[in-house]
N, CA, C and O atoms as a Tripos MOL2 file, in Angstrom:
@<TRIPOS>MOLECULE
protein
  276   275    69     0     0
PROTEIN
NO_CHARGES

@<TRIPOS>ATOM
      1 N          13.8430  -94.1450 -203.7530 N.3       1 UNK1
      2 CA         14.2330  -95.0360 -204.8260 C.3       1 UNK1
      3 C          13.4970  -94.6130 -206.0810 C.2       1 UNK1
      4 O          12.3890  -94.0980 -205.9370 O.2       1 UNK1
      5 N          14.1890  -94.8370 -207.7630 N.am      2 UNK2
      6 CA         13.5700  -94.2430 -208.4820 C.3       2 UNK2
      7 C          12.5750  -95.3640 -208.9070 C.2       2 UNK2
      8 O          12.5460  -96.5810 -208.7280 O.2       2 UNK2
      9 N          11.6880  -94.3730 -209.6100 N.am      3 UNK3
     10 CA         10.8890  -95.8650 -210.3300 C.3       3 UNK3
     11 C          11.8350  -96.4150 -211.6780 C.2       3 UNK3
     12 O          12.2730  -95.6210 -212.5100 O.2       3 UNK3
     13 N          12.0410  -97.7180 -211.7400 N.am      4 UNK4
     14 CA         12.9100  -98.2000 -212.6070 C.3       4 UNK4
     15 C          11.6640  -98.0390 -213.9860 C.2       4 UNK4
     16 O          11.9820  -97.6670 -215.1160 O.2       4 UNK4
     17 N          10.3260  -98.3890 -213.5930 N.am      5 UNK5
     18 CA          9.2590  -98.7530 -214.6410 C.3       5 UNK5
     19 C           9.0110 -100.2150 -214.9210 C.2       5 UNK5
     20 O           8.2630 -100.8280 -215.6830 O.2       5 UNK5
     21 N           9.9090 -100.5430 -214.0300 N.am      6 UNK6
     22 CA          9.0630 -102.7680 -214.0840 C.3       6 UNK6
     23 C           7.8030 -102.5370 -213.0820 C.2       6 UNK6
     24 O           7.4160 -101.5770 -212.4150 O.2       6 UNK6
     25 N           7.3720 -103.7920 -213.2770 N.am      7 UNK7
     26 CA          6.0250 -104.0410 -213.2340 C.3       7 UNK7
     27 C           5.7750 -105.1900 -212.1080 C.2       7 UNK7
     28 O           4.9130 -105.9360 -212.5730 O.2       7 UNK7
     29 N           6.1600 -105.6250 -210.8600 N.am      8 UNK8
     30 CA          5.9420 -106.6780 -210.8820 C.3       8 UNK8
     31 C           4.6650 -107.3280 -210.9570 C.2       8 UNK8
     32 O           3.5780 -106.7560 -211.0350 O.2       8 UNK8
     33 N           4.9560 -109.0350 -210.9150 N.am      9 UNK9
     34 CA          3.6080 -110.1520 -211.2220 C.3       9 UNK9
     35 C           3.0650 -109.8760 -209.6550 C.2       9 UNK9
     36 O           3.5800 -109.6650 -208.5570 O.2       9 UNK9
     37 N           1.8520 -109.9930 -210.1590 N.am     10 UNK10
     38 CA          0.3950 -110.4740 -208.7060 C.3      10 UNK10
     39 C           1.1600 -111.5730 -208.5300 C.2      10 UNK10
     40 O           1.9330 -112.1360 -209.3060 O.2      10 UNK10
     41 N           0.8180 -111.8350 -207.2980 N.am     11 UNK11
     42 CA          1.1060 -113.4660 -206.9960 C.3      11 UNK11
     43 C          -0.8040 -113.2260 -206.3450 C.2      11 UNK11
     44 O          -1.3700 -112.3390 -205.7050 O.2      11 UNK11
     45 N          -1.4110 -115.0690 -207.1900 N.am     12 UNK12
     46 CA         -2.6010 -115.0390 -207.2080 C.3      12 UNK12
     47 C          -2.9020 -115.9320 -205.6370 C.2      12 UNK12
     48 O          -2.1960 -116.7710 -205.0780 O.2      12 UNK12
     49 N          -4.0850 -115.4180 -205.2850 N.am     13 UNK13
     50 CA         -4.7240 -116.4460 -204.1360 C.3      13 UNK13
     51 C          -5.0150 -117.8490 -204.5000 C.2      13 UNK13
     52 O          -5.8170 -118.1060 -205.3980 O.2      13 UNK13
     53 N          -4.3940 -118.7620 -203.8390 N.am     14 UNK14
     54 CA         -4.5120 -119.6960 -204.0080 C.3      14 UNK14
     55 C          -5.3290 -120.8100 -203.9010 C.2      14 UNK14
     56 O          -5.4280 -121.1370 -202.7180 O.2      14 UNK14
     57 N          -6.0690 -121.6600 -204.7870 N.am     15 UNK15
     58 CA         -6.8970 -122.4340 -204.5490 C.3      15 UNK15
     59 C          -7.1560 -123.3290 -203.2550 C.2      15 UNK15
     60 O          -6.1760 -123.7090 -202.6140 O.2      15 UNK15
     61 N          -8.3590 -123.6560 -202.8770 N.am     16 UNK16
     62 CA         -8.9440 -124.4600 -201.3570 C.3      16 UNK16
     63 C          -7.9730 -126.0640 -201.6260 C.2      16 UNK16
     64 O          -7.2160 -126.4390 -200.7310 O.2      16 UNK16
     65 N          -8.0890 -126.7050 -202.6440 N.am     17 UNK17
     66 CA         -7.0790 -127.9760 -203.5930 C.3      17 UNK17
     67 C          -6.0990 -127.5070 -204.1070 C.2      17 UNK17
     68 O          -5.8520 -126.4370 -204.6630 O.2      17 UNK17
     69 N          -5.2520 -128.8690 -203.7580 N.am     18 UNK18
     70 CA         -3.7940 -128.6120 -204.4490 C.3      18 UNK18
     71 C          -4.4520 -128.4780 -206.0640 C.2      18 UNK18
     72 O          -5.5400 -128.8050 -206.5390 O.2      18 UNK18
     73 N          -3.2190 -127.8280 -206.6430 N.am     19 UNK19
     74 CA         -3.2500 -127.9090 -208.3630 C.3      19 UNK19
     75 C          -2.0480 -127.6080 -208.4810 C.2      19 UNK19
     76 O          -1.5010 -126.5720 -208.1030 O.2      19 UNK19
     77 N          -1.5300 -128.6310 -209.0870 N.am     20 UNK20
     78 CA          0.0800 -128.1880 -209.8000 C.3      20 UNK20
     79 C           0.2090 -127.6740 -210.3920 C.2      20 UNK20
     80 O           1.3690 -127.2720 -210.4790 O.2      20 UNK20
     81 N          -0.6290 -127.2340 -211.2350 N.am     21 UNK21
     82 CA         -0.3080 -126.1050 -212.2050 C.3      21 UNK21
     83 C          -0.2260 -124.8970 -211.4750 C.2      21 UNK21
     84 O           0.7200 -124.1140 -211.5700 O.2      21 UNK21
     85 N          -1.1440 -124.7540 -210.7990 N.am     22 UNK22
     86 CA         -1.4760 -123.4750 -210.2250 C.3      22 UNK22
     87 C           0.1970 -122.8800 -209.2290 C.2      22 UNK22
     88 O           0.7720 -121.7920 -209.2170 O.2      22 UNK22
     89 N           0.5170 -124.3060 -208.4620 N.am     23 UNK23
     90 CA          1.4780 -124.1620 -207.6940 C.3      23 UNK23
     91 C           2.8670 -123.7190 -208.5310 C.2      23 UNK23
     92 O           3.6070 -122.8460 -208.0770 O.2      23 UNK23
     93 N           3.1740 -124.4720 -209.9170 N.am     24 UNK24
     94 CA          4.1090 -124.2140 -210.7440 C.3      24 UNK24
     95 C           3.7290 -122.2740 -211.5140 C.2      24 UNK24
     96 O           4.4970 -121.6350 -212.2320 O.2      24 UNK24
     97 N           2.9110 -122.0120 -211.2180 N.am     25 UNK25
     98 CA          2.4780 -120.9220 -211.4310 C.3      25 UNK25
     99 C           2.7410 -119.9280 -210.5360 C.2      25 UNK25
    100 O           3.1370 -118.8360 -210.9440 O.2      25 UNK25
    101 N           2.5490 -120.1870 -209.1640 N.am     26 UNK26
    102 CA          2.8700 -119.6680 -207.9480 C.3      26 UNK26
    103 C           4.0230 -119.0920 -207.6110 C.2      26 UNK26
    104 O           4.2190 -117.9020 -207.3670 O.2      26 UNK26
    105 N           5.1660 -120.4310 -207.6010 N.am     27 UNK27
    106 CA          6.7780 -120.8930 -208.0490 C.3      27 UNK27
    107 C           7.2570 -119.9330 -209.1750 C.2      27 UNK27
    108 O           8.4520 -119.6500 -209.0920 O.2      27 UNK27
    109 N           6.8700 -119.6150 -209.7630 N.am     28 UNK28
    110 CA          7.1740 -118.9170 -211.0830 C.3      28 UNK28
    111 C           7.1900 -117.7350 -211.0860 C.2      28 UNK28
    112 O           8.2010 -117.0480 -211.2330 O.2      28 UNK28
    113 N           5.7850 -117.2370 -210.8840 N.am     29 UNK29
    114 CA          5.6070 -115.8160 -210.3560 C.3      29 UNK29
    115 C           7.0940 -115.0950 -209.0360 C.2      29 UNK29
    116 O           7.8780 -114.1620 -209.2110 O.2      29 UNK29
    117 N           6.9290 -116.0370 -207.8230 N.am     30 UNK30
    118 CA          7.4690 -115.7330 -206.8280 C.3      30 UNK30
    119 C           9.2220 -115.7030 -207.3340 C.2      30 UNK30
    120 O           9.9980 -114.9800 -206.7100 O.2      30 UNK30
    121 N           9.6210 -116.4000 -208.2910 N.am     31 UNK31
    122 CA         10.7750 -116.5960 -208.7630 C.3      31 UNK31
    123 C          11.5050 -115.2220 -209.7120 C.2      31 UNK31
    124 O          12.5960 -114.6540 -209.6730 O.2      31 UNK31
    125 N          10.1550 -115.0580 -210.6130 N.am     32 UNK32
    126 CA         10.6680 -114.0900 -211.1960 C.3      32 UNK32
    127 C          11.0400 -112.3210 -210.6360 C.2      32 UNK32
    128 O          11.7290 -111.3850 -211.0440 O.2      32 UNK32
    129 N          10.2080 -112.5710 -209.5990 N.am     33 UNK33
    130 CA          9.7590 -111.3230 -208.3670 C.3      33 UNK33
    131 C          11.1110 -111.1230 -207.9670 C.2      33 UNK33
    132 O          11.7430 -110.0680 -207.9480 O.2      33 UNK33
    133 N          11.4700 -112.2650 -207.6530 N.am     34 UNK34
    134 CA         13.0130 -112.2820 -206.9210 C.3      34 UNK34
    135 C          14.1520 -111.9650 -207.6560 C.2      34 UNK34
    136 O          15.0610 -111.4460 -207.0080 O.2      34 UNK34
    137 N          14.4270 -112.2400 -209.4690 N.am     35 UNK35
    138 CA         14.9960 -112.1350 -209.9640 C.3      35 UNK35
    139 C          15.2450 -110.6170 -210.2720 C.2      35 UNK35
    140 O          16.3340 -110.0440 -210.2310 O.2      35 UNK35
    141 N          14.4150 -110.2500 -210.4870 N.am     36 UNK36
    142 CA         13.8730 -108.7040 -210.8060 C.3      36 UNK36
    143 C          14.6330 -107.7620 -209.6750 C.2      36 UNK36
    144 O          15.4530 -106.8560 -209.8280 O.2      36 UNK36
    145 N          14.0910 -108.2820 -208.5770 N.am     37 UNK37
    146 CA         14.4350 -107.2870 -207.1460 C.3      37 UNK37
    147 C          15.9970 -107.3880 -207.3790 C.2      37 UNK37
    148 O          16.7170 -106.4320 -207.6660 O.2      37 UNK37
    149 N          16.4970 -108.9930 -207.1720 N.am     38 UNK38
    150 CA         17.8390 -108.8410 -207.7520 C.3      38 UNK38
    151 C          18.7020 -108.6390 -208.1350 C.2      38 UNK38
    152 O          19.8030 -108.5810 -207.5880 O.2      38 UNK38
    153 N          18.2320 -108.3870 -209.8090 N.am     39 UNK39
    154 CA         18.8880 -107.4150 -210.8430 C.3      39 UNK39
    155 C          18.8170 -106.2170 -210.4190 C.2      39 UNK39
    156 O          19.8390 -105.5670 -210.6360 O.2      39 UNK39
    157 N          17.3360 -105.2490 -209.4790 N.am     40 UNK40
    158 CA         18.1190 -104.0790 -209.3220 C.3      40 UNK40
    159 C          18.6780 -104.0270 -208.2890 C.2      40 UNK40
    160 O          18.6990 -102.8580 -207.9040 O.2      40 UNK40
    161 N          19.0350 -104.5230 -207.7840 N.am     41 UNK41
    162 CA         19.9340 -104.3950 -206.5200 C.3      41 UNK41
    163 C          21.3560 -104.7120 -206.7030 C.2      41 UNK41
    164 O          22.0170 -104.3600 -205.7260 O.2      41 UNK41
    165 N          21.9290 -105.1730 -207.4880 N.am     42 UNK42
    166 CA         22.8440 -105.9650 -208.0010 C.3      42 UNK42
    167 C          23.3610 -103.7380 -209.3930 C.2      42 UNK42
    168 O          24.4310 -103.1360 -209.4740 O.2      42 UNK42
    169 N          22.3710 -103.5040 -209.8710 N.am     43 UNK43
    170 CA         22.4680 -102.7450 -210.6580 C.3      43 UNK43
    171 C          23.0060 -101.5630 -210.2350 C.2      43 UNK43
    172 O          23.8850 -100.8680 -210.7450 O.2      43 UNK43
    173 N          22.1000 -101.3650 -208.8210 N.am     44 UNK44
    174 CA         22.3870 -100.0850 -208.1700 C.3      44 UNK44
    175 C          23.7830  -99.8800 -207.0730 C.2      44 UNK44
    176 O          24.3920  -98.8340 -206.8520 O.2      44 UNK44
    177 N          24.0690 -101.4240 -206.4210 N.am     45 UNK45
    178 CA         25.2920 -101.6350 -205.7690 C.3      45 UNK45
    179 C          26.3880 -101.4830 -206.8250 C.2      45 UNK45
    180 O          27.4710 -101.2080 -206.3080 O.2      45 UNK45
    181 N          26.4110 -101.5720 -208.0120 N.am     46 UNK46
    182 CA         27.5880 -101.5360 -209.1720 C.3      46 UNK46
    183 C          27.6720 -100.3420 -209.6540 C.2      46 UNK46
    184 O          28.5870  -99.8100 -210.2810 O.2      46 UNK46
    185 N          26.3180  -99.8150 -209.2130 N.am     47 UNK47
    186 CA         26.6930  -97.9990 -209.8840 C.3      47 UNK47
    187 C          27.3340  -97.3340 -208.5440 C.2      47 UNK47
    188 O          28.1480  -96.4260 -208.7100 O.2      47 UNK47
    189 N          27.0370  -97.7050 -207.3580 N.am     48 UNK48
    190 CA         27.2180  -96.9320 -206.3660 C.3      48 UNK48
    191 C          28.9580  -97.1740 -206.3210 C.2      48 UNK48
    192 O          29.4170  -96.0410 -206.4600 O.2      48 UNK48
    193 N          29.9100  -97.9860 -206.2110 N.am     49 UNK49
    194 CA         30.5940  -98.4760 -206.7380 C.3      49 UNK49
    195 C          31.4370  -97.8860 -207.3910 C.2      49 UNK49
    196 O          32.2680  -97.0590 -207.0150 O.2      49 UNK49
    197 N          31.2270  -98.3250 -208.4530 N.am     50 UNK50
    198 CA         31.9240  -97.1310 -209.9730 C.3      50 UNK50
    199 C          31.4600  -95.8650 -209.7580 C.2      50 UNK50
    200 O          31.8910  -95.0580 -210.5820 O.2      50 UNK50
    201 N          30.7680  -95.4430 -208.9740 N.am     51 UNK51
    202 CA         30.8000  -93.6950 -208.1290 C.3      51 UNK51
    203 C          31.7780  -93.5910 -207.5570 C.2      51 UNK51
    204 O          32.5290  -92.6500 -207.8130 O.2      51 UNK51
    205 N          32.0340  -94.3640 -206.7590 N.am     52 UNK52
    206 CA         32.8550  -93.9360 -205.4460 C.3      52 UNK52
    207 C          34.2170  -94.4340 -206.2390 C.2      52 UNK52
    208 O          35.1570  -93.6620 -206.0530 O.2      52 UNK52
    209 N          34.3970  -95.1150 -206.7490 N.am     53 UNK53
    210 CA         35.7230  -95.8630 -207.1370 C.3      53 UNK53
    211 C          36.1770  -94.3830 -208.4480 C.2      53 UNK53
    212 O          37.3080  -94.0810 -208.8290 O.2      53 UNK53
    213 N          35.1030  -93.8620 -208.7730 N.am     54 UNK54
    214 CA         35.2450  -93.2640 -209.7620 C.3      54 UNK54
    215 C          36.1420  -91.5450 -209.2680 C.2      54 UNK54
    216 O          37.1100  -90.9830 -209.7790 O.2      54 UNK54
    217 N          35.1180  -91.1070 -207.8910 N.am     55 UNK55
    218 CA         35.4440  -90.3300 -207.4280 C.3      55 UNK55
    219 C          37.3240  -90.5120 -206.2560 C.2      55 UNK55
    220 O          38.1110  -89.6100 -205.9670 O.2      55 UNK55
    221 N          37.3820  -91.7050 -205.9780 N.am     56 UNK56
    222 CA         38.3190  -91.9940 -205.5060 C.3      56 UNK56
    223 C          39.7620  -92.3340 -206.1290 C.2      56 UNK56
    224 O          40.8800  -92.4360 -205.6220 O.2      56 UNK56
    225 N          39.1980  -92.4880 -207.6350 N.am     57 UNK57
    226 CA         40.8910  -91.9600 -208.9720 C.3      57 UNK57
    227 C          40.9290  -90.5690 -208.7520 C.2      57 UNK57
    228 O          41.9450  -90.0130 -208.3370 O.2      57 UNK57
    229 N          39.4020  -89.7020 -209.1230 N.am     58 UNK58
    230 CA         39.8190  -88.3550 -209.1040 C.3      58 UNK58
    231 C          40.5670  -88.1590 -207.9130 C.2      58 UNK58
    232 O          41.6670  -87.8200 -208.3500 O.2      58 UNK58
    233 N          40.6480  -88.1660 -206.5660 N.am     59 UNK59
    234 CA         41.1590  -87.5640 -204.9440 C.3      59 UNK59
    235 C          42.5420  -88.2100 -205.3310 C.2      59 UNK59
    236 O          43.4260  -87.3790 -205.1220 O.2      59 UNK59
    237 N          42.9400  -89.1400 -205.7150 N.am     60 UNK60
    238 CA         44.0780  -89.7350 -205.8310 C.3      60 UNK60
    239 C          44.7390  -88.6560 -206.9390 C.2      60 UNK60
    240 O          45.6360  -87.9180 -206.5330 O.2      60 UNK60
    241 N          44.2690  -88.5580 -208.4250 N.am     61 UNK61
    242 CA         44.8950  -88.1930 -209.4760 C.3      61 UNK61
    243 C          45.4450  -86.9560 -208.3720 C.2      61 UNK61
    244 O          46.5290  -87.1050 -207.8060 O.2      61 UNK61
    245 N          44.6490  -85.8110 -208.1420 N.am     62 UNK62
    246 CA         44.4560  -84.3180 -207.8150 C.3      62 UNK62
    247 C          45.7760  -84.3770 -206.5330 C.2      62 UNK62
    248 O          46.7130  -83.6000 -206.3450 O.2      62 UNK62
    249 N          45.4190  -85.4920 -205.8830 N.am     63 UNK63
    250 CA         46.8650  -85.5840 -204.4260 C.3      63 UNK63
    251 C          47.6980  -85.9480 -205.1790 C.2      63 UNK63
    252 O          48.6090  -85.2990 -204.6640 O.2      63 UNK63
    253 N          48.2680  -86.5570 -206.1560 N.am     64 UNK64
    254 CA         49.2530  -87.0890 -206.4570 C.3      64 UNK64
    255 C          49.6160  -85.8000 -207.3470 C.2      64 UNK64
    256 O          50.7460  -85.4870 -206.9720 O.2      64 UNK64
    257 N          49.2990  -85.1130 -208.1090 N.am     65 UNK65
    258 CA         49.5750  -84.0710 -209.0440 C.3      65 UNK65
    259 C          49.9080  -82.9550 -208.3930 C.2      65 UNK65
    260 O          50.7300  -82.1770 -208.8770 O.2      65 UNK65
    261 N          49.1370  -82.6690 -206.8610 N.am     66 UNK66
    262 CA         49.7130  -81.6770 -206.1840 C.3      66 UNK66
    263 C          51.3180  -81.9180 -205.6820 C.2      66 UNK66
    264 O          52.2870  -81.1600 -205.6540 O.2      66 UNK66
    265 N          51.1890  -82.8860 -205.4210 N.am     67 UNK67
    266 CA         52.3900  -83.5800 -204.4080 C.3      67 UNK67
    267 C          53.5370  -83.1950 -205.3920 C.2      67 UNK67
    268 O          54.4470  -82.4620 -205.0060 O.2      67 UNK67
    269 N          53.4970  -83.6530 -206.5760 N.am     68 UNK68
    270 CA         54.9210  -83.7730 -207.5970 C.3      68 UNK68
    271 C          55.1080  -82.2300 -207.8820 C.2      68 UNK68
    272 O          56.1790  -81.9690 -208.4310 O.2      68 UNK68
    273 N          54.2460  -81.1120 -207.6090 N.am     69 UNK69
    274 CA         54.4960  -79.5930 -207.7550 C.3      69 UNK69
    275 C          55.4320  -78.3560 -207.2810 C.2      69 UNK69
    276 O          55.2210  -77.2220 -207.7110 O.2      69 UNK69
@<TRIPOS>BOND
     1     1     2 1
     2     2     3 1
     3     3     4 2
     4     3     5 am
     5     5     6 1
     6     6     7 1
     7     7     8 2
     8     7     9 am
     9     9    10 1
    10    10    11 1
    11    11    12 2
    12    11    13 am
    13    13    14 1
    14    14    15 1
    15    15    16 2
    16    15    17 am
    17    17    18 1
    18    18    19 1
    19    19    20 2
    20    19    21 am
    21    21    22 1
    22    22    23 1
    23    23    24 2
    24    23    25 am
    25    25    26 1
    26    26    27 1
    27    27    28 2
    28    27    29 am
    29    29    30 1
    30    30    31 1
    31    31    32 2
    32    31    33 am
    33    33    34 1
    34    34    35 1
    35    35    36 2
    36    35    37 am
    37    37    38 1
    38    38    39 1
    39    39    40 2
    40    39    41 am
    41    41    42 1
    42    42    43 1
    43    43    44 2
    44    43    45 am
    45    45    46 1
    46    46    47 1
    47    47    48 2
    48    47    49 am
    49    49    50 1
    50    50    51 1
    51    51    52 2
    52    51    53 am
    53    53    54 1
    54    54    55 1
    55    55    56 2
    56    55    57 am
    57    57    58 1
    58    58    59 1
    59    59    60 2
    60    59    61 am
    61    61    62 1
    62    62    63 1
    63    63    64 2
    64    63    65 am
    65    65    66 1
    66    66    67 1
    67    67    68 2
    68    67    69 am
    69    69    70 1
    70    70    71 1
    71    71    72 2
    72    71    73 am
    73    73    74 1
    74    74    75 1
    75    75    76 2
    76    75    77 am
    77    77    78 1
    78    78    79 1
    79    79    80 2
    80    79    81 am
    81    81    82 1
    82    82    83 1
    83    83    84 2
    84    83    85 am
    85    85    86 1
    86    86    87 1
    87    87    88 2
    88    87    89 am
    89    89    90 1
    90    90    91 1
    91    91    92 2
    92    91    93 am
    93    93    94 1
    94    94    95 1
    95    95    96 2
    96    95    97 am
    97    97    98 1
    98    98    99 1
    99    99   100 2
   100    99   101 am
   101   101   102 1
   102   102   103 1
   103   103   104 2
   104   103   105 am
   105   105   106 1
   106   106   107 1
   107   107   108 2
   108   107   109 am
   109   109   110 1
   110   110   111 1
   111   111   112 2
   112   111   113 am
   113   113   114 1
   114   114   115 1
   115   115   116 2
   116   115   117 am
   117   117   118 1
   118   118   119 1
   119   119   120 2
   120   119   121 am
   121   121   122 1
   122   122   123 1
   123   123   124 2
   124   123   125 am
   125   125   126 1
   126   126   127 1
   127   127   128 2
   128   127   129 am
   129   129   130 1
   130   130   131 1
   131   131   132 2
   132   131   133 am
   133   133   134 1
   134   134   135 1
   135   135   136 2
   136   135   137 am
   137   137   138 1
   138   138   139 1
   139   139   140 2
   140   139   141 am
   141   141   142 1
   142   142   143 1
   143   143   144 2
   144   143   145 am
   145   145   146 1
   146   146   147 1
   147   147   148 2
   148   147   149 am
   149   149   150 1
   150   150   151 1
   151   151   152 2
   152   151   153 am
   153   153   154 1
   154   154   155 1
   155   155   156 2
   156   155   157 am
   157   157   158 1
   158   158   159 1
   159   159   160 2
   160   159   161 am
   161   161   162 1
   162   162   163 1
   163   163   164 2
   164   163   165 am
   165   165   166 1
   166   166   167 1
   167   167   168 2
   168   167   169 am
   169   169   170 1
   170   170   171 1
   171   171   172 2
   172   171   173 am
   173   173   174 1
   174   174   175 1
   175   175   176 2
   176   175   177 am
   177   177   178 1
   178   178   179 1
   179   179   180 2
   180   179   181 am
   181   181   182 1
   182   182   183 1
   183   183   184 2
   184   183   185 am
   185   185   186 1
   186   186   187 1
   187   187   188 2
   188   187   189 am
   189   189   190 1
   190   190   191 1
   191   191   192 2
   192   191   193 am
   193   193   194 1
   194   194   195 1
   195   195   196 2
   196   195   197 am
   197   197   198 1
   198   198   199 1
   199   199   200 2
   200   199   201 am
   201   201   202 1
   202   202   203 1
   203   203   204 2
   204   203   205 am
   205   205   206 1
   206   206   207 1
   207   207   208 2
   208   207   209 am
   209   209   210 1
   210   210   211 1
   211   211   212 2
   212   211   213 am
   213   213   214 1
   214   214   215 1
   215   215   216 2
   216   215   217 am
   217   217   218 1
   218   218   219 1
   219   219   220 2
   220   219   221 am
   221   221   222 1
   222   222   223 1
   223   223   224 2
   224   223   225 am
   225   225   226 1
   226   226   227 1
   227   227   228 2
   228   227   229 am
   229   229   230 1
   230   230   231 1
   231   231   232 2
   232   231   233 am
   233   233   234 1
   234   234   235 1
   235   235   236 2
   236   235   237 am
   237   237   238 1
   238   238   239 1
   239   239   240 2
   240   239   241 am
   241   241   242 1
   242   242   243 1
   243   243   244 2
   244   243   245 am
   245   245   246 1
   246   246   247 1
   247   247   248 2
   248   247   249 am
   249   249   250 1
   250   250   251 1
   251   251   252 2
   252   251   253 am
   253   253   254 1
   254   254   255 1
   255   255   256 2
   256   255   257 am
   257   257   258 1
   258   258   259 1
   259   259   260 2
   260   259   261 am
   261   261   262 1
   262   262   263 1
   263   263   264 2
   264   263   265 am
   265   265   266 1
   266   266   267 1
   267   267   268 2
   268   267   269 am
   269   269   270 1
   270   270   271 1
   271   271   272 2
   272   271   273 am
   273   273   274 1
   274   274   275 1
   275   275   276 2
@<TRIPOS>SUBSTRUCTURE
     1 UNK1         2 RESIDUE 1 A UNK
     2 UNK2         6 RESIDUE 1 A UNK
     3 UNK3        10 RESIDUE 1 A UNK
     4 UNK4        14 RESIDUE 1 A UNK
     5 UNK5        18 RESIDUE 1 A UNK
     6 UNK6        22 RESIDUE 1 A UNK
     7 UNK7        26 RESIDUE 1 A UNK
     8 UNK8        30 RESIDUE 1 A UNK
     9 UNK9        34 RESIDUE 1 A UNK
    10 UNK10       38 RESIDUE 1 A UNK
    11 UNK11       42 RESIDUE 1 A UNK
    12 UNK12       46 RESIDUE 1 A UNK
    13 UNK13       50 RESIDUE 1 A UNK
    14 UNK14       54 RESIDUE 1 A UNK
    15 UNK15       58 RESIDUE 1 A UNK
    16 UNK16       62 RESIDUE 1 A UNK
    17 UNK17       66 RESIDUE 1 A UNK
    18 UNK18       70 RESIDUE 1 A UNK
    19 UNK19       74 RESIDUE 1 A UNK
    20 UNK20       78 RESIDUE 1 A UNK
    21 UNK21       82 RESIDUE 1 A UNK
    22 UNK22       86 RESIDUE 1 A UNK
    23 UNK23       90 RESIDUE 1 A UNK
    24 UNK24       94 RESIDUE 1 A UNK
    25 UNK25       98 RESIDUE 1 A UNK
    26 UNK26      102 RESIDUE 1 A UNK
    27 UNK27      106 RESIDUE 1 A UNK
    28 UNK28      110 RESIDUE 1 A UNK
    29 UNK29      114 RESIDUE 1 A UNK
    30 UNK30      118 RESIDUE 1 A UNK
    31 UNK31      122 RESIDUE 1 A UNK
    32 UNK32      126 RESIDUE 1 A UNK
    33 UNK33      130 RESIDUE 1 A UNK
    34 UNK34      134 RESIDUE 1 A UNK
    35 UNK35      138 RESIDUE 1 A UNK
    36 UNK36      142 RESIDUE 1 A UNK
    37 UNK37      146 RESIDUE 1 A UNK
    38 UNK38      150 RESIDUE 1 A UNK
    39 UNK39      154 RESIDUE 1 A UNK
    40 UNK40      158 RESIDUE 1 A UNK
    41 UNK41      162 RESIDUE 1 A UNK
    42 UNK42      166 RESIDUE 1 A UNK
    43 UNK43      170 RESIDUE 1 A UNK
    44 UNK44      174 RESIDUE 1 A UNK
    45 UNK45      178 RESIDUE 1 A UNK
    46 UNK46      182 RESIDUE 1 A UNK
    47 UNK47      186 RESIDUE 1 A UNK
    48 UNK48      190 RESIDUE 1 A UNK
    49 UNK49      194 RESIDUE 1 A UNK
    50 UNK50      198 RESIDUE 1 A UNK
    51 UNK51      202 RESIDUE 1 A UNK
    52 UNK52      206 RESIDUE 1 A UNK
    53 UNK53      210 RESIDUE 1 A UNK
    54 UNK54      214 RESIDUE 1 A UNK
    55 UNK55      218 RESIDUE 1 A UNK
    56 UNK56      222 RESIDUE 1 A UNK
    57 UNK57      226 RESIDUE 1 A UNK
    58 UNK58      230 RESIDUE 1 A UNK
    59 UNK59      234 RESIDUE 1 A UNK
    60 UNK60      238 RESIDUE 1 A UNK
    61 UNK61      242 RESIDUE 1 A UNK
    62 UNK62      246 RESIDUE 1 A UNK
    63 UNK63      250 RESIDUE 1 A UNK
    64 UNK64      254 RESIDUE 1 A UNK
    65 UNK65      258 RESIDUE 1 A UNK
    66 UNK66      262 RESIDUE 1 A UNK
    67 UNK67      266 RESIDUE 1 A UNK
    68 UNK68      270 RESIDUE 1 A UNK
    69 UNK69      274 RESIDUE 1 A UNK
């Protein structure tokens, strides 16, 4: 896999006491982690995709152009 160059967040060790902040912090981190992974996965399934879909007009154009010859 290439390096895209994101960065992801630490997710921090968590305090011995609850703290909501800390937890809304936690939540946040872990959220955006996910979004990220997401987007490239979502990025790379759409290129792979428009590859194959791309290469599969060409096999079509090339059979169909032979055929009418």
């Amino acid at each position: 896999m290439s390096d895209t160059g994101n960065k992801y967040l630490n997710i921090e060790v968590p305090p011995q006491e609850y703290d909501p902040v800390e937890a809304q912090s936690f939540r946040y981190t872990i959220q955006q982690n996910f979004r990220t992974v997401g987007a490239e996965t979502k990025r790379a399934m759409d290129h792979t995709e428009s590859t194959s879909s791309l290469s599969l007009r060409k096999y079509q154009f090339m059979t169909m152009g032979g055929a009418s010859v």
